[in-house]
C-alpha positions in Angstrom: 0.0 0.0 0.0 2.6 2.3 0.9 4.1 2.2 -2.7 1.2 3.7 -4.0 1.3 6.4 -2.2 2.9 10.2 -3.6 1.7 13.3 -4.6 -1.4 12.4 -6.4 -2.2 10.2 -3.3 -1.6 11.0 0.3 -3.2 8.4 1.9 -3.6 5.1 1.8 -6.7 2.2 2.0 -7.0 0.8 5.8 -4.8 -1.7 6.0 -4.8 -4.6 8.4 -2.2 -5.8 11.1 -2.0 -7.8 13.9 -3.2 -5.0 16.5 -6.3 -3.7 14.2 -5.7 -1.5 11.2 -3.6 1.8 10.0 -3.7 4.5 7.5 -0.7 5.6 5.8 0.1 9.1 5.1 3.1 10.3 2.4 5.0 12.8 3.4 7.7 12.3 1.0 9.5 9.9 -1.5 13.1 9.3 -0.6 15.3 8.1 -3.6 16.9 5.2 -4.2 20.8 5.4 -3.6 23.8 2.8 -3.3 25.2 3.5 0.1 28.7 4.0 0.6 30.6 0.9 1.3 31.7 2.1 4.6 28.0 2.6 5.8 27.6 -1.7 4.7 30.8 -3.1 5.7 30.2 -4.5 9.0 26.8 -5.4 8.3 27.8 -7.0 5.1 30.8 -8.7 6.6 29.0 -10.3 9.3 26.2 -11.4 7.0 28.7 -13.3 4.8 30.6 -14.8 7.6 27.1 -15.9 8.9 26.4 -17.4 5.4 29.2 -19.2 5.1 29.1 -20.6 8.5 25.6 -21.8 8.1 26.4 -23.3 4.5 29.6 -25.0 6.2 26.6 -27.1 8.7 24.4 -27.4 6.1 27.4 -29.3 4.1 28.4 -31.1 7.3 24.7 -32.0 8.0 24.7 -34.0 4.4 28.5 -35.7 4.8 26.9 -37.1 8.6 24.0 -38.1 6.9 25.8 -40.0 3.6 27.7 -41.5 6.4 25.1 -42.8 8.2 23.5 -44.2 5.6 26.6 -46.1 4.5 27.0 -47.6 7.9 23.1 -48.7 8.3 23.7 -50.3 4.9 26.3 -52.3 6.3 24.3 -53.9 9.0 24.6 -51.3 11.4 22.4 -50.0 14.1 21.3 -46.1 14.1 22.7 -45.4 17.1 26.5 -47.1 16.2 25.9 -45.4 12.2 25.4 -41.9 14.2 28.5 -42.9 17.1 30.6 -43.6 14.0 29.5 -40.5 11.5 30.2 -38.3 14.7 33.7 -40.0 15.2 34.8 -39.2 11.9 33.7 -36.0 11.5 34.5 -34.8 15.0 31.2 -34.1 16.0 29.3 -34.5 19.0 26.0 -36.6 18.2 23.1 -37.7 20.2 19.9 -39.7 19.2 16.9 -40.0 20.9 14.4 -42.8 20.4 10.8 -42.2 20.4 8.2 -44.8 21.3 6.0 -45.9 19.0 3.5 -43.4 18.2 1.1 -42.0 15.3 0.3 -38.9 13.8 -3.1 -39.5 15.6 -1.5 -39.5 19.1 2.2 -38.3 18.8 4.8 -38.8 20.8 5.2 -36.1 23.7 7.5 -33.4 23.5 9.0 -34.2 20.2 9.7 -31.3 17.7 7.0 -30.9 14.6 9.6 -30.5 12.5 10.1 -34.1 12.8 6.6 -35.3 11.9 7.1 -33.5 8.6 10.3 -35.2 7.5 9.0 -38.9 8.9 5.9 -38.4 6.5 8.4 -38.3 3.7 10.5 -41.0 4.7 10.0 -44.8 4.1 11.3 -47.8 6.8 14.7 -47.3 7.3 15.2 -44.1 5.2 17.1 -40.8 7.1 16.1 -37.5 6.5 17.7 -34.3 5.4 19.4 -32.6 8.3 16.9 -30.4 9.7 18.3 -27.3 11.2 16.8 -25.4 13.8 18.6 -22.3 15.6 22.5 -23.8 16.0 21.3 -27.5 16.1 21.1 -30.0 13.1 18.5 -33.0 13.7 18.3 -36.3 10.9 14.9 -38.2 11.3 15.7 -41.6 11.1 12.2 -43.5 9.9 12.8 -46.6 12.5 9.7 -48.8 11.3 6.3 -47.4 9.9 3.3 -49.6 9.9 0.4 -47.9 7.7 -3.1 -47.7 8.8 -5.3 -50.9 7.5 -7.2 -49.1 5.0 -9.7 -52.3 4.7 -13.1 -52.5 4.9 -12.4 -54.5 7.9 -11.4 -51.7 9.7 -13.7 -50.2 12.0 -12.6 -46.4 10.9 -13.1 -47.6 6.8 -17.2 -47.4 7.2 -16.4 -43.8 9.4 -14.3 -42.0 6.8 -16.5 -43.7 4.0 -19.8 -42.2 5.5 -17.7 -38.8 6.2 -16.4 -38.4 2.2 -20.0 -39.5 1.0 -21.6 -36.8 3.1 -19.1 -34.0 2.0 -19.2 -35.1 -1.6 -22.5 -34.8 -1.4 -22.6 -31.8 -0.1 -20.3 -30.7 -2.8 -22.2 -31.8 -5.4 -25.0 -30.3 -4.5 -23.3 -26.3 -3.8 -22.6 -26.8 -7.6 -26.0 -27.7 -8.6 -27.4 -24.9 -6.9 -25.0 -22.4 -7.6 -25.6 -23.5 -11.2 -29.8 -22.9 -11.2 -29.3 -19.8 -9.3 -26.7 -18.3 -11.8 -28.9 -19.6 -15.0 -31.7 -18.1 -13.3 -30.4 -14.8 -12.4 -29.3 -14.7 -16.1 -33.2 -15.8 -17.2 -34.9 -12.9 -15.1 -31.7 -10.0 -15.9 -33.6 -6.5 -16.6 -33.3 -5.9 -20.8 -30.7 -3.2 -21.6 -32.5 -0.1 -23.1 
């Protein structure tokens, strides 16, 4: 909104934020100028070595992980793959084993982060380093046991009746917004 603002227009449209809404008033347009690089330099500086830092994990994060994967491949459990990948990259490594859980009825205190990697991964698959704040984590997909989707299942006749009753309700908001439209278009006023 504001960029719409200038001479011909001093004000602007309400426009909405968290604590209610604000008008915007132009006083003036300032131009566009490259600063000088003395006004930039530490600002730049630090952003690059804050960059470069974060790439360096983010590289880090994939060697660990490549590693790990090897080392499962080879027979090993998660917890020696990880011990090992943090031994040769001179890392310190935890892991932390959940019980078993759905996405019904997570786990408690575990990061959300997580569920979203785990619904990527299959059995025995490890994820991407996630990073969060100056911490790394890799989702390691343990076991995973889908839902029986049979009509066996108690829940199959539930979600059955619950998608036939919003398809229906769906197919009916079409045929109604259908007659009304045609009949709005049958009674329009004639143009003179």
């Amino acid at each position: 909104a504001a960029f719409r603002l200038g001479s011909a227009r001093h004000f602007s449209d309400a426009v909405p934020y968290l604590g209610g809404a604000a008008v915007l008033f132009w006083h003036e347009t300032l131009p566009s100028r490259i600063p000088l690089y003395s006004e930039v330099s530490a600002r730049v500086g630090t952003d690059y070595i804050e960059s470069e830092r974060r790439k360096r994990f983010v590289d880090l994060g994939r060697a660990v992980k490549n590693l790990i994967e090897t080392r499962l491949k080879a027979g090993d459990t998660f917890a020696q793959a990880t011990a090992a990948a943090g031994r040769a990259h001179s890392v310190s490594l935890t892991t932390k084993a959940l019980p078993a859980f759905s996405f019904r009825e997570p786990a408690e205190g575990v990061d959300f982060s997580v569920f979203g990697a785990l619904e990527r991964l299959e059995q025995g698959q490890v994820s991407d380093m996630i990073v969060n704040a100056d911490q790394g984590q890799l989702v390691y997909a343990a076991s995973r046991q889908l839902p029986d989707l049979s009509a066996a299942n108690p829940q199959y006749a539930v979600a059955r009746a619950q998608l036939a009753s919003l398809t229906a309700r769906l197919g009916a908001n079409v045929v109604i917004n259908d007659l009304v439209a045609a009949e709005l278009k049958r009674t329009e006023p004639a143009a003179n």
